[in-house]
N, C-alpha and C positions, 0 to 999 in steps of 0.2 A: 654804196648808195643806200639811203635810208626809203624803207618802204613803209608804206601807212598800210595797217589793217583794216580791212571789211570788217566787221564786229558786227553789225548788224544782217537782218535780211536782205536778201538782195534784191534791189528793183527789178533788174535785169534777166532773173532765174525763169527759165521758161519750164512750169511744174505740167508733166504728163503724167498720166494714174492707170496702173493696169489693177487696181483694186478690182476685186469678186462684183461684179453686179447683186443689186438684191437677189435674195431667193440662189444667189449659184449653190449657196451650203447644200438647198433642199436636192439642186438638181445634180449635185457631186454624189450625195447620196443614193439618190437615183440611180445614178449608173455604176453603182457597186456590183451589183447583178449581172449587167451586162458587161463590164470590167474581167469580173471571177467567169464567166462562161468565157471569155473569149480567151484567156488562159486557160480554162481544160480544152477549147476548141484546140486554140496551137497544141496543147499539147499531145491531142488524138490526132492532129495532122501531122504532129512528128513518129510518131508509130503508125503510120498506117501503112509505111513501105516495108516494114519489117515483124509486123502483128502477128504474121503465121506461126515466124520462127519460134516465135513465146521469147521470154524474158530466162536469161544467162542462167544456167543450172547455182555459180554461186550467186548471182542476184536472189534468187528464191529463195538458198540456205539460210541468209544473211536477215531476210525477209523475218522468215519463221523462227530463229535465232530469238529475233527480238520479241513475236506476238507470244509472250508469255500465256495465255490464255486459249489462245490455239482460235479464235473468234474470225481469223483471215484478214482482223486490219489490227492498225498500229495508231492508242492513244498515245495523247501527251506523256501521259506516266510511264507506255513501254519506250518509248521513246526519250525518256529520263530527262526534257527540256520543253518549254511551251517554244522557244524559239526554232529549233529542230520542227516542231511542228508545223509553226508559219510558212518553213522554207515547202516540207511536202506535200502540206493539203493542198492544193492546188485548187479543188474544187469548194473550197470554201465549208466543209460539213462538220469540220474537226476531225475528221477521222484520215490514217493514210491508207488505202488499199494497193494494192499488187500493181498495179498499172503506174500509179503516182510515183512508188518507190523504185521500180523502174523506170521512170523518164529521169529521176534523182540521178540513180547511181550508175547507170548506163549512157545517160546524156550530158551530164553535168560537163566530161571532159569534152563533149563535143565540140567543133568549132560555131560561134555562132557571130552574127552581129552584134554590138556594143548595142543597148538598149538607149535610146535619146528622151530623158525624163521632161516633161511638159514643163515652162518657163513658169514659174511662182510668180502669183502677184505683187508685183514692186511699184513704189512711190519713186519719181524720178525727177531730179533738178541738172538742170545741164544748163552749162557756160552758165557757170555760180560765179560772180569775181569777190575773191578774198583776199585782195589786196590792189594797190595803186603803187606805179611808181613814174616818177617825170620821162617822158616820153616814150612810154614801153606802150607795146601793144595790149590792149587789154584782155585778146584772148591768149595773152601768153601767160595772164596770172589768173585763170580759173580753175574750175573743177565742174564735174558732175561727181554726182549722187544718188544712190540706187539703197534703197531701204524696205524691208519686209514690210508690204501693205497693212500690217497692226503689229508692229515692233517695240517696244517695249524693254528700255536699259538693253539694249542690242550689243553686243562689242561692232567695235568701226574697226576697218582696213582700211588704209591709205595706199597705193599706188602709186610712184613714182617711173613713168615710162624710158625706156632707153632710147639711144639714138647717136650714139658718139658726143653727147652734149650740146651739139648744133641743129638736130631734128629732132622729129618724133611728135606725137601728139598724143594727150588723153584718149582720142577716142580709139588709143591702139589696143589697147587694152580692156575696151567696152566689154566686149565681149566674155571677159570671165565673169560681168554683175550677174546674171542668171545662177549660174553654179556658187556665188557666194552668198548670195542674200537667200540662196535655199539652205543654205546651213544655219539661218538664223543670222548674218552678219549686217552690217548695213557698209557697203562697197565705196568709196571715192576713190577716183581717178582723179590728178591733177595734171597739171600743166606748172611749165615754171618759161622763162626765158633764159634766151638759147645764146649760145656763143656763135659767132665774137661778140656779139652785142656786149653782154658781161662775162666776168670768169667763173668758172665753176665754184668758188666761197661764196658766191652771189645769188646763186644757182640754189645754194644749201641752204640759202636765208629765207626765199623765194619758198623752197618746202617746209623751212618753218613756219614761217607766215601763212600759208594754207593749216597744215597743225592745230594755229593759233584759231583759225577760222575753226573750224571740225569743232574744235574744244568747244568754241564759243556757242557754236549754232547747232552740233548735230540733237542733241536733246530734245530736239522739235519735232525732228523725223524719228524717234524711238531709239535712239542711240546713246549711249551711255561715253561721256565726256573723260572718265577716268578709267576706261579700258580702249585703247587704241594702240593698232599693229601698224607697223609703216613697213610696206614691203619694196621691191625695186629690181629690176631687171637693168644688168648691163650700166649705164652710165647712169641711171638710175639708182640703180643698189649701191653706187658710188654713192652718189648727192644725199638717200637713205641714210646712210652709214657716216658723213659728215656731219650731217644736220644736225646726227644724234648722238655722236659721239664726240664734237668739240662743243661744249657747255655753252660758247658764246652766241650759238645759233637758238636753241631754245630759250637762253638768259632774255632775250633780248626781244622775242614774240613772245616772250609772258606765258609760256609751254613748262607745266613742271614735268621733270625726270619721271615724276614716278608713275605720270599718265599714259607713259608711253610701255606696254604691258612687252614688245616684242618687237622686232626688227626679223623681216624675210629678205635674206640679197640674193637674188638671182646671178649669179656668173658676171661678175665684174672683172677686169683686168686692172683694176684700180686704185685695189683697196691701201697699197704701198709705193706711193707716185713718185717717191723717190729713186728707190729700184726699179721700178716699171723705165723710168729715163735715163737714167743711166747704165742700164744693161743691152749692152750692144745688140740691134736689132730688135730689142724688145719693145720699143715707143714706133708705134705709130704715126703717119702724118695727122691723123686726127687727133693723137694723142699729145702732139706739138702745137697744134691751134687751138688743143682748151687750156695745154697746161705751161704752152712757152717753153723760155730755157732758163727761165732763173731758177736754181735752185731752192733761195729762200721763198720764191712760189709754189715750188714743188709739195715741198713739207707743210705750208699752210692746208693745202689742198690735201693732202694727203690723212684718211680715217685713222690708219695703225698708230702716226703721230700722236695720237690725244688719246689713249687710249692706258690708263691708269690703276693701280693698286689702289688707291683712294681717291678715285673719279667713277660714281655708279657708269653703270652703261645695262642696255635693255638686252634680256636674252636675245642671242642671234642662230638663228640658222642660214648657213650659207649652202645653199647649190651649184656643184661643177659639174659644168659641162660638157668642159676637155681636160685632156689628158696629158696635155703638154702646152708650154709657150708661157705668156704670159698669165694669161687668165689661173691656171693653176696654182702659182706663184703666189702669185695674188692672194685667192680665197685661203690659200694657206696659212699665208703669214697672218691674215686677219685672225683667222680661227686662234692661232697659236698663241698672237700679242693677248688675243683675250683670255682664253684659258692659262697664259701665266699670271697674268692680274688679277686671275680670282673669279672671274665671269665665264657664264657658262654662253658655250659657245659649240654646234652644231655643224660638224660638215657631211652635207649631203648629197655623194658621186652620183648624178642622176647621167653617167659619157654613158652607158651603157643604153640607152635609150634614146639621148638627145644629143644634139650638138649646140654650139651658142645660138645658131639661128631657129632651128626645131623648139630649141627651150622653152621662148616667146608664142611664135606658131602655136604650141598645144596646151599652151597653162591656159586654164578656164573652162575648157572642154570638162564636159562630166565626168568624165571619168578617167582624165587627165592626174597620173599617180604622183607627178609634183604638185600639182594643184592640190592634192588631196594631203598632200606628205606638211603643205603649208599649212593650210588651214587649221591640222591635227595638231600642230607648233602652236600655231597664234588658237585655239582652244585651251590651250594646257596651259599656256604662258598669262590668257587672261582669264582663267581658275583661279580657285581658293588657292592652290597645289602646285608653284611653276615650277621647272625643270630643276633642279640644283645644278653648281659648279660640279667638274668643268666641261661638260659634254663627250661627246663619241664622236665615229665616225662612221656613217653608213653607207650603202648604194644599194641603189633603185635597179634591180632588172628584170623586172614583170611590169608589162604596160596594165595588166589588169589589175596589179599591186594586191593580191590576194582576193579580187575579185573578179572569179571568172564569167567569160561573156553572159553562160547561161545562167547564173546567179544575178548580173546585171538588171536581164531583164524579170526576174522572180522580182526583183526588190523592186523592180518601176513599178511593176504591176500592179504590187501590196502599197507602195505607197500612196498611189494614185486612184486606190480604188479607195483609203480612209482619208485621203488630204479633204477633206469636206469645205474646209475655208479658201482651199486653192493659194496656200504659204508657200507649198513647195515641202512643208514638214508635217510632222501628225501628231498632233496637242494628245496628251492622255484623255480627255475626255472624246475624241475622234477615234480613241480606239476600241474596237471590237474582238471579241474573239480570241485564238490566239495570239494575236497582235497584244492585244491586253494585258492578256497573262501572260507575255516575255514583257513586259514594259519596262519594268525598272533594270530589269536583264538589259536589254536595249539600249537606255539611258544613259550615256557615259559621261557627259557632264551636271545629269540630274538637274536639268534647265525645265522639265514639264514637256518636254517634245523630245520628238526622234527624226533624227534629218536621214537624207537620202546616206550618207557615209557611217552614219552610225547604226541603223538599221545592212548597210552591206558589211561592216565588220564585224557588228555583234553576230548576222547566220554566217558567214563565213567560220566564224570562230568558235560557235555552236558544230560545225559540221569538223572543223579540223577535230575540236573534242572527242568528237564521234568515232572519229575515222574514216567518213563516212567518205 
């Protein structure tokens, strides 16, 4: 079935604004003071049940080790990083005293709550239709849209939701815009229609044709039209994975190759529809109502198919989620077909955390270490600098993914007390202090800001140095 594109605005986009009010910069600023006291507060209300005992005989050695000078505190220079710094001033003076480096290196393993970072101001278009087809539902060809309140050549994420091909909805996935459009991204969720209505080829035309929309219109919203990630959960990272790896899907929405900078598949059982069907017990009933029993349907439908030595395709990262069955199979053979043809290609064991269902549940969460493991992908893939052939294989077994709880909340606090425009990130001119002077330390895609994940890697990775 041939679908017409939306290319223009949409009459229908119903636009809501969490844009900064006037004046919020002054009043952000403002509560920098009250921000930094209430981080030394928590932090003399976590020593106050154990104040008498004093601080660990080798917390002190370790202390005085460093105070070159013998003065009782610790600058940046004994400290040999402005970023080391950030993590232990607590009280904002530049200096760290005995109290501070104690709550560091005594509390840090502590167990604590995951810190929940304040929602950044987003520009928001929901039930966007970018595309028409004869008698389809119209909310089955839309999209929302979530973009950094002054975003600017943004990279785009596309989201394609799962659901066995027959369900699901964009707004399942609403929920990670906060967590991405704080990294600087500008977030779409789409919709496509659902089986039996059409078959899943149809399915993948449907995500091109959204693509083709994105390409067209995101530039409006600060978005940069020739960096775009297409990620996908489940039957989704199928229809991902199709769209953009049988050439006829983007040939044909007027989407070139080279704009699509990354591909994320979340735990698909799909990516090899052939073997998924004819391995005994391996197909699903759901798996027989999107993809039938003809064979020569099978391999249409099927991503490894088209999948070439001289056909580009966009770096991928795949995440599994099990351990066994199908879905393993699956992500594998994908990874495999691509790193023989030359393409770099990413598997990442997230079974030690999650399962298929958890997968969904906690991506978008802040501090959610797939969500975080993605974004660091589609960063690097839409750099100067992307991954080369042929990729590794890793797994995830730290839900704090090297960020522990009580670093969590050090970095909310820092963020929150410089985000002066309420982004959700902290522009170099927004920063003070030692914030400042780690800046370019900080910076790992050198974009002029520092988002909530690059500010928790960079002191993370300041304090591994350390040993601290």
């Amino acid at each position: 079935m041939v679908i017409a594109h939306e290319r223009g605005f949409p009459r229908s986009g119903r636009r809501l604004s969490r844009a900064a009010a006037p004046g919020a910069g002054r009043k952000a600023k403002a509560g920098i003071c009250w921000l930094a006291a209430a981080v030394v507060g928590l932090s003399a209300a976590g020593r106050a049940g154990t104040q008498e005992a004093g601080p660990k005989p080798e917390t002190v050695r370790r202390f005085r080790a460093l105070d070159a000078d013998g003065d009782g505190v610790l600058s940046a220079r004994e400290l040999g990083s402005p970023a080391r710094l950030l993590v232990l001033d607590t009280d904002g003076d530049g200096l760290v005293r005995l109290p501070e480096w104690r709550d560091h290196v005594e509390g840090m393993a502590a167990s604590a709550a995951p810190a929940v970072p304040r929602a950044p101001a987003t520009r928001e278009e929901l039930d966007v239709s970018y595309a028409r087809a004869p008698g389809a539902d119209p909310a089955k060809l839309s999209l929302d849209l979530f973009a950094p309140a002054r975003a600017r050549s943004a990279p785009v994420m596309v989201f394609v939701h799962g659901g066995w091909w027959a369900e699901g909805d964009k707004r399942d996935v609403r929920r990670a815009a906060p967590t991405v459009v704080a990294e600087g991204w500008v977030f779409v969720s789409i919709n496509y229609r659902l089986v039996p209505t059409v078959k899943p080829v149809e399915q993948a035309a449907d995500v091109a044709a959204a693509l083709a929309w994105v390409r067209a219109n995101v530039a409006r919203y600060g978005g940069d039209p020739e960096r775009l990630c297409v990620a996908g959960y489940s039957a989704g990272a199928h229809l991902a994975a199709l769209a953009l790896l049988d050439p006829r899907h983007l040939e044909a929405a007027g989407v070139p190759r080279a704009a699509i900078r990354a591909m994320a598949l979340l735990d698909s059982s799909a990516f090899d529809v052939p073997a998924l069907m004819a391995r005994n017990g391996g197909a699903r009933g759901e798996h027989v109502r999107a993809f039938g029993r003809d064979p020569r349907g099978w391999r249409e439908a099927s991503p490894v198919a088209y999948v070439r030595t001289d056909r580009p395709a966009p770096p991928a990262l795949v995440a599994l989620a099990e351990t066994s069955g199908p879905y393993v199979r699956s992500c594998e053979a994908l990874v495999t077909a691509l790193r023989r043809a030359g393409h770099h290609a990413d598997l990442l064991d997230v079974s030690a955390l999650r399962n298929h269902g958890t997968l969904i549940r906690e991506f978008g969460k802040p501090w959610d270490p797939v969500t975080a493991e993605v974004i660091a992908f589609a960063e690097a893939c839409a750099g100067r600098s992307p991954p080369a052939p042929p990729g590794g294989r890793r797994a995830l077994r730290s839900e704090s993914s090297g960020v522990p709880p009580a670093l969590q909340i050090r970095v909310t606090a820092i963020l929150e007390a410089a985000d002066a425009d309420l982004d959700g990130r902290v522009a170099r001119e927004e920063a003070r202090g030692a914030l400042r002077a780690a800046f370019s330390e900080l910076d790992a895609n050198r974009d002029g800001h520092v988002t909530r994940l690059e500010l928790a890697r960079g002191l993370a990775a300041s304090i591994e140095r350390a040993g601290q």
